[in-house]
N, C-alpha and C positions, 0 to 999 in steps of 0.2 A: 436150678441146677447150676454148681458151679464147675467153671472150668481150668484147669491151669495151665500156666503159661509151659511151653514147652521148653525144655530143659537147653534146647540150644539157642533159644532166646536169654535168656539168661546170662548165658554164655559171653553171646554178642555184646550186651551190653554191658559187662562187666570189662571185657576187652577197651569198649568205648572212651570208657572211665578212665581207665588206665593209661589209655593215649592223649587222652585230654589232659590229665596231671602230667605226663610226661612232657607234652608239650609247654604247658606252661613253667615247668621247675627249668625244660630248657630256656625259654628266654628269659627265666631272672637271674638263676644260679652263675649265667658265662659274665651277665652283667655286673654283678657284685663282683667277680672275681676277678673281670678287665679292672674297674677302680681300684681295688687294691694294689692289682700289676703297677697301675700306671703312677699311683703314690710313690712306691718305690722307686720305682724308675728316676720318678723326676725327683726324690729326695737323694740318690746316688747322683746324679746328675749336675745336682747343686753343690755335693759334697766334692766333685771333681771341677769346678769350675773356681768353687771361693776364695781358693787359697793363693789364685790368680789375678784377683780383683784387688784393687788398691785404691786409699784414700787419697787427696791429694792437694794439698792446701799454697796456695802461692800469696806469699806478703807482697802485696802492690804497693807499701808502704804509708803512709801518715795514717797507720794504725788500719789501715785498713786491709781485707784479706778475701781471697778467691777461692771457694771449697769448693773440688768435684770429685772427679772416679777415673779412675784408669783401669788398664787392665794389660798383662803384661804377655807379651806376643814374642819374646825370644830369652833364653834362660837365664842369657848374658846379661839381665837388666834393662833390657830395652821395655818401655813402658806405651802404650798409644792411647790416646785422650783428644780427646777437642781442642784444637787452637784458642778458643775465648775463654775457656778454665785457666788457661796460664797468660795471655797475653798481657803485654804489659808487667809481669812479676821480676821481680826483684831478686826473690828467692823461693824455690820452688821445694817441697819437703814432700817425700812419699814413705807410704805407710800401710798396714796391716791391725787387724784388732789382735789384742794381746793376746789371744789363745794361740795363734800364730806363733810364738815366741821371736819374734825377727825385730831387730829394731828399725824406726824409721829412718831413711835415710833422705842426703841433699840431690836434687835431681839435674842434671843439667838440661836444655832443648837442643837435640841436636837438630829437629830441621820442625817449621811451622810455614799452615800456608793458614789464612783469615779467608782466605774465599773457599775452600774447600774444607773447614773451620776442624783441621784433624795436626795435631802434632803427634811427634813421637821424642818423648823423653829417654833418659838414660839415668842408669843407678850404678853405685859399683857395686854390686851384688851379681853372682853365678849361682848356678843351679837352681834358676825359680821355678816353679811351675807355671807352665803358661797354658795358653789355648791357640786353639786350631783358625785358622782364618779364613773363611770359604768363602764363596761369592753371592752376592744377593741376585747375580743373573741362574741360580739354580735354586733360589726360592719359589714358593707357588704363594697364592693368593689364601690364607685358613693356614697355613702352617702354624702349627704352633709354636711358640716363641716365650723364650723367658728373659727378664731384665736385671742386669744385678747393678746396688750403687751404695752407696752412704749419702745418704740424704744431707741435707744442712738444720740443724735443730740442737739446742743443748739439751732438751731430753732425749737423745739415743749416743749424742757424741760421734766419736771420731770411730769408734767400736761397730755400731748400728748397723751391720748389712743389712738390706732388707733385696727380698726376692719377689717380684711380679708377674706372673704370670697373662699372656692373652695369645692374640692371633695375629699373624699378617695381614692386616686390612686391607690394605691398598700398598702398591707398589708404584711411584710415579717416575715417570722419566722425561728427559729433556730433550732440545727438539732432534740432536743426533741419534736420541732412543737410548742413549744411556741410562741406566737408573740411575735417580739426582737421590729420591726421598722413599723413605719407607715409614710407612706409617699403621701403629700400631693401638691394638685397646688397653695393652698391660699397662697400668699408672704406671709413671714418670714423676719422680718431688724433686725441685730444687736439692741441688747437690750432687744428683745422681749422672748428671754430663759428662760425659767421657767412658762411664761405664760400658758395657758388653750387651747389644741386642744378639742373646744364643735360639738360634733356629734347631729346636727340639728333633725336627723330620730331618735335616740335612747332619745335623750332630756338629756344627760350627756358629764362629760368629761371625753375623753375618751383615751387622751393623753396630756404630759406636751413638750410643743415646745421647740425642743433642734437647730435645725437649721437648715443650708442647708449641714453639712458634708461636708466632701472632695469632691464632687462633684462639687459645686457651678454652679450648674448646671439652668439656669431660670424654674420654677417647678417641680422641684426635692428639696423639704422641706420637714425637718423629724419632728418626736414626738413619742418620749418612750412612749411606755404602763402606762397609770396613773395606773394601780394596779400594778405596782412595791413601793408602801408602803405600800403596806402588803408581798410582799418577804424581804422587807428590817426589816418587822415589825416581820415576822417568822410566820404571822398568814392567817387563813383563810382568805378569799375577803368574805363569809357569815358572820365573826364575825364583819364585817362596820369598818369606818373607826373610832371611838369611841371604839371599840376592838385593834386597829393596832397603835391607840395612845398610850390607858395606857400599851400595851407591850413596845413602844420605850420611856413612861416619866410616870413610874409608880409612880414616886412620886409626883407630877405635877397633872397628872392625877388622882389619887389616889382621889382628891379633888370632882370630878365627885358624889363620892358616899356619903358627908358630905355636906350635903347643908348647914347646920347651918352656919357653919364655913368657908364658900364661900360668904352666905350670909352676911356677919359683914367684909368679906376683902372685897368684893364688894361694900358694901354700901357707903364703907369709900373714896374707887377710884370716886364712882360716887359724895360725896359731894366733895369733890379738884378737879374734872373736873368742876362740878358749879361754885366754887368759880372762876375757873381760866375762866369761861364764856367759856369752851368749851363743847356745849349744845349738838354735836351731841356725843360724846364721854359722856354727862352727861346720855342720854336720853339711850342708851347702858347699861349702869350699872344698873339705873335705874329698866329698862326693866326687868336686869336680876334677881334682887333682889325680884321682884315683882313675876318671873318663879319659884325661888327657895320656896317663902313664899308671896302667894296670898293674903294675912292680913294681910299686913305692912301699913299702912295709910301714913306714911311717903314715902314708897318708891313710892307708889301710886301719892301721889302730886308731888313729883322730876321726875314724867313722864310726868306730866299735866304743870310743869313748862317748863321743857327742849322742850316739842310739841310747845307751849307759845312761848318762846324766840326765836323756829324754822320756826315760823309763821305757823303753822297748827291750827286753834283755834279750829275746829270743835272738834278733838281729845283731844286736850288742855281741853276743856270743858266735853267731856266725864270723862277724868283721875280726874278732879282737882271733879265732883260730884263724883266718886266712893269714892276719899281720905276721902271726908266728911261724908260717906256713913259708912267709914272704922272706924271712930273717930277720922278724925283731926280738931282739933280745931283755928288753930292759923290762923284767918280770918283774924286780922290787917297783920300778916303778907304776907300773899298772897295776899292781896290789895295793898303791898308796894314793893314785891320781884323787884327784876331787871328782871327776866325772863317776868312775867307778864305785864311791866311796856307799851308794845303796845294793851293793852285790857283794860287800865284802862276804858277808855271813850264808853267802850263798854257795851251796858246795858245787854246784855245775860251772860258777866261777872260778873257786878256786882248784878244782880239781882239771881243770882247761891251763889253768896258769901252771901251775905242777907238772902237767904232762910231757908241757915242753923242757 
């Protein structure tokens, strides 16, 4: 005689089932979809950080030369790298890969210590994009961290960023309990020295990549404390790094608090970057003349042309209605610049030009 299962058993264990898949689609489904967050993340991430990072080549002379990395910490052109990248140079050249559109420029040192092995250079270049400076005493132990540099190699060149990703392994300090060293598993290659150790959890840099030391050990890679330019500068880490400049280039920087007079040497950089068609270097100056004194009509359209010639029109058309807005007049001639000259056939251009 057979018997059957009772209908609320059935029940039961159909419920079972149901909770067991549901458990399990829980813990794959959040994990697939944190890795794809955090790809992003960290590809936006890099995307905001590269355009800061700079090459950095110093001729030490009889033919010989010092490749490493920088990265640039105020807009003004202030550059921060390692003391033994440039020591000893002759002449010091910083740079960008050409998608960049920026030419390289001559750097000078305005202050270097060899025991705390950090300079900070200077460019005449404004409105760079730079990065944040934080402190490695608000790092933790597993943070994650990325390294950015141009290695030394003729197969990648001067072009070559490459990006590293690891952990804060170790933190060490000296015997006042300072942090001296941090030390990391993200590979570090010759070249990459002076570059930017960036602490992902804190959203700063938070060290500058000195290398792998006398170890050479496979993860075992170091980076100085980035607030060692404010011991080098004599100042607070609260006075920013805009306090830690004009103590190390108070004549230089001194310019910080004269805009007039920043404004009319800027101006003048950003019309001979035009002339020479170097639009991202024009669009720079530009920019900043515009930060200095919001009611230049003129500087205002050398933004709308330089956006123009960079193929951004959207922007291009916003700047180029302010200038007019501002009181510029010279409509033949912005219907005939070279910057402009891929919008002529564009009606949202010319009908913006006409309006006024």
């Amino acid at each position: 005689m057979q018997h059957k299962k009772p209908l609320t058993g059935i029940i039961h264990q159909i419920l079972l089932l149901v909770i067991l898949l549901g458990l399990l689609l829980g813990t794959t489904l959040p994990a697939r979809a944190d890795a794809g967050e955090d790809s992003w993340s960290l590809r936006d991430v890099v995307r905001s950080i590269e355009p800061s990072v700079v090459w950095i080549v110093a001729d030490l002379g009889r033919d010989t030369w010092s490749q490493g990395s920088g990265f640039i910490v105020h807009e003004d052109g202030y550059v921060l790298t390692n003391a033994h990248v440039v020591e000893g140079a002759l002449s010091i050249t910083v740079g960008w890969p050409d998608r960049f559109d920026r030419s390289e420029k001559e750097a000078s040192v305005v202050a270097t210590d060899p025991n705390l092995d950090v300079a900070l250079l200077h460019i005449e270049s404004v409105h760079l994009p730079m990065v944040a400076i934080g402190s490695s005493e608000s790092a933790c132990l597993g943070d994650a961290v990325i390294t950015l540099g141009y290695p030394a190699g003729d197969e990648l060149g001067l072009g070559g960023l490459t990006v590293t990703r690891g952990v804060l392994s170790c933190i060490r300090r000296d015997a006042s309990g300072e942090v001296s060293l941090l030390q990391t598993d993200a590979a570090i290659t010759l070249g990459c020295s002076g570059g930017p150790l960036y602490d992902l959890d804190t959203g700063t840099v938070i060290g500058v990549v000195q290398g792998k030391g006398t170890l050479l050990l496979e993860g075992f890679n170091f980076a100085i404390p980035s607030e060692r330019i404010f011991r080098l500068a004599g100042t607070e880490q609260s006075a920013g790094i805009q306090g830690a400049i004009q103590a190390l280039d108070p004549v230089t920087a001194n310019d910080f608090s004269c805009p007039g007079d920043r404004s009319l040497d800027i101006f003048n950089n950003a019309l001979t970057a035009r002339e020479q068609m170097e639009w991202s270097e024009a669009l720079g100056n530009f920019l900043a003349v515009g930060h200095l004194d919001g009611e230049d009509p003129l500087a205002a359209y050398g933004v709308a042309e330089s956006y123009a010639a960079l193929d951004q029109p959207r922007q291009a058309l916003r700047w180029l209605e302010r200038a007019f807005e501002l009181g510029y007049t010279d409509f033949d001639g912005a219907l005939e610049s070279d910057g402009f000259s891929g919008f002529r056939d564009d009606d949202r251009f010319t009908d913006l030009v006409r309006s006024f």
